[in-house]
C-alpha positions as CSV (number, residue, x, y, z in Angstrom):
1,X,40.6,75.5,-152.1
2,X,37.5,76.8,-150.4
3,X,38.0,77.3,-146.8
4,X,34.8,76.0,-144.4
5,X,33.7,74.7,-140.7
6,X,33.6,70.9,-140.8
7,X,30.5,69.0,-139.5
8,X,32.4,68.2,-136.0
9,X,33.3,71.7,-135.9
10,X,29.8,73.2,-136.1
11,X,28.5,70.5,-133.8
12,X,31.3,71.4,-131.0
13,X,30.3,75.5,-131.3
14,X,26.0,74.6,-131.1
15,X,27.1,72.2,-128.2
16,X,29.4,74.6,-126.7
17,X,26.2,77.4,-126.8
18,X,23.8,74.9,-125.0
19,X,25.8,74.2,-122.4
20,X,26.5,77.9,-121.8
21,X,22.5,78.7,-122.3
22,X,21.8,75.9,-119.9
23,X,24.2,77.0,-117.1
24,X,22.4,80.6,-117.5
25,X,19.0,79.7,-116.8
26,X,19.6,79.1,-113.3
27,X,20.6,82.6,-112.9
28,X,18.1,84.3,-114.9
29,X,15.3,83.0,-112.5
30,X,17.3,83.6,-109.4
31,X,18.1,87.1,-110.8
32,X,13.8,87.3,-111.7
33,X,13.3,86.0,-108.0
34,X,15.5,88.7,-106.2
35,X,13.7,91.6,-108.9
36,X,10.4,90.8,-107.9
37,X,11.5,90.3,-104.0
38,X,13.1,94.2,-104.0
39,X,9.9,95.4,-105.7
40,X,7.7,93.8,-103.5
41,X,9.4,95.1,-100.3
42,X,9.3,98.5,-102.0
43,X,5.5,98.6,-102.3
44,X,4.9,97.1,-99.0
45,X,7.0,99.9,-97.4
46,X,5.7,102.7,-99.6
47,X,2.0,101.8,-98.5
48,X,3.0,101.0,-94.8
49,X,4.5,105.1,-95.1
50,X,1.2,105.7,-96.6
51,X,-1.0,104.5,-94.2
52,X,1.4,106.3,-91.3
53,X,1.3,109.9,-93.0
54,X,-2.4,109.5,-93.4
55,X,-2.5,109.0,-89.8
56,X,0.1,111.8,-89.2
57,X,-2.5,114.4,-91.2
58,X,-5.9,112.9,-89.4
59,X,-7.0,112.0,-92.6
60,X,-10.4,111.8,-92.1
61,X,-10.0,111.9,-88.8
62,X,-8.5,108.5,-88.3
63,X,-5.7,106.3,-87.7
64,X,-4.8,104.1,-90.3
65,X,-3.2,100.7,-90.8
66,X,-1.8,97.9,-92.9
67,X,-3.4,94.2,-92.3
68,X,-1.3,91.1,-93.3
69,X,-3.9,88.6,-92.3
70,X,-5.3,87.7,-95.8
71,X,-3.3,84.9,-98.0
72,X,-1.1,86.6,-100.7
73,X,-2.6,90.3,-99.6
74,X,-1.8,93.0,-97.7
75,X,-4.4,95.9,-96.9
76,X,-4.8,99.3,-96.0
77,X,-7.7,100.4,-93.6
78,X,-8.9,103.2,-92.0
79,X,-9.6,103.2,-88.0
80,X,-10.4,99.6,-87.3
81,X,-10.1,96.2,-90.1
82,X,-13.1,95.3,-91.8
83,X,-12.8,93.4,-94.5
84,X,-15.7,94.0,-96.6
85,X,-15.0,97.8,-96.3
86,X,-15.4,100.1,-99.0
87,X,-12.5,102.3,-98.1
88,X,-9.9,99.5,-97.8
89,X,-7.3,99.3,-100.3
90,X,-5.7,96.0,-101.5
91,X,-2.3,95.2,-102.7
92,X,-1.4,91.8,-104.3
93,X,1.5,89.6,-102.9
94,X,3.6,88.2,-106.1
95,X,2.7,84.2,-105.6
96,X,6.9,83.6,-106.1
97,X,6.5,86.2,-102.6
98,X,6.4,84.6,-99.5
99,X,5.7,86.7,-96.5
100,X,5.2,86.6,-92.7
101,X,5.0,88.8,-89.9
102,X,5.1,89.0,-86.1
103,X,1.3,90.5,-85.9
104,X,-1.5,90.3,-87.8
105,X,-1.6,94.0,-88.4
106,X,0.2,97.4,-87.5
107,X,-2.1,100.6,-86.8
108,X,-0.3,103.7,-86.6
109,X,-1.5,106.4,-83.7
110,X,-3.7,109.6,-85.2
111,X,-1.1,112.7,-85.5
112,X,1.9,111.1,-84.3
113,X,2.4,108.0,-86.5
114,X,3.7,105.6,-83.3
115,X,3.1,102.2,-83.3
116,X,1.9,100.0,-79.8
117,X,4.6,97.3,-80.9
118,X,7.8,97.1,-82.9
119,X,6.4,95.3,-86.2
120,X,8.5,93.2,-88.3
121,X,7.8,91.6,-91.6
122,X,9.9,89.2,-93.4
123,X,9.6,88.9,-97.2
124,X,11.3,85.8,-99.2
125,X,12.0,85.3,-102.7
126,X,14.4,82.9,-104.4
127,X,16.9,82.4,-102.1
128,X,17.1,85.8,-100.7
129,X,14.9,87.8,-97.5
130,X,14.3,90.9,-96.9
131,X,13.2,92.5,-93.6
132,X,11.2,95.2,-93.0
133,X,11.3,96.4,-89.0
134,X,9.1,99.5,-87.6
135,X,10.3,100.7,-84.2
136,X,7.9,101.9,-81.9
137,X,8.2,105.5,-82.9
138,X,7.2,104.6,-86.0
139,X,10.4,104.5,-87.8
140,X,10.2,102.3,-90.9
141,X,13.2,100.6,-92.3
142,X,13.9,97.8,-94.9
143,X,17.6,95.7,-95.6
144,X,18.3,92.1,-97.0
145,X,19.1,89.3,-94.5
């Protein structure tokens, strides 16, 4: 007698696997959300720290800053923000990125990398925020809300 899965059987184990596949995909898109929400944060801190130790050196003589007024862009500029400039450098937003801040813009002073006012920028994704908060003496610091 040869020994084999029945027809119920083999039905019960696919439905068995679509259910699990379908209670997965939930995750896997929360999981993608929260991935591209870290990463995002990560860039927008490691250009924020760009634009201060550029300011720290003098880089061309200047101060440098980080606007945040353009939809789904961010944007580094030297001395005062021009759009149109040449030496501006832009950084895409992921569109499942949301983020808003309490200025337009934060300008770091020429040599010693202080701010005017404490900055703060909050970054969604998913479900999930992150916050990124520069003090006055330019201290810049990221956690999840």
């Amino acid at each position: 007698m040869q020994k084999s899965f029945t027809l119920i059987e083999l039905l019960l184990a696919i439905a068995i696997l679509g259910i699990l596949a379908g209670l997965s995909v939930p995750f896997l898109i929360n999981f993608k959300a929260i991935q591209d929400l870290d990463i995002t944060t990560q860039e927008v801190v490691s250009v924020l720290r760009k634009a201060q130790e550029r300011s720290i050196s003098a880089e061309k003589n200047s101060s440098w800053g980080v606007n945040f007024s353009q939809p789904k862009k961010y944007i580094l500029f030297r001395e005062n923000f021009n759009l149109s400039s040449v030496e501006n450098e832009i950084y895409e937003i992921p569109a499942n990125i949301g983020l808003t801040s309490n200025l337009f813009e934060v300008k770091f002073e020429k040599l010693s990398g202080r701010i005017s006012n404490e900055f703060e920028i909050i970054l969604t994704g998913g479900n999930k925020k992150n916050k990124i908060l520069i003090n006055q003496e330019g201290a810049i610091n990221y956690f999840r809300l």
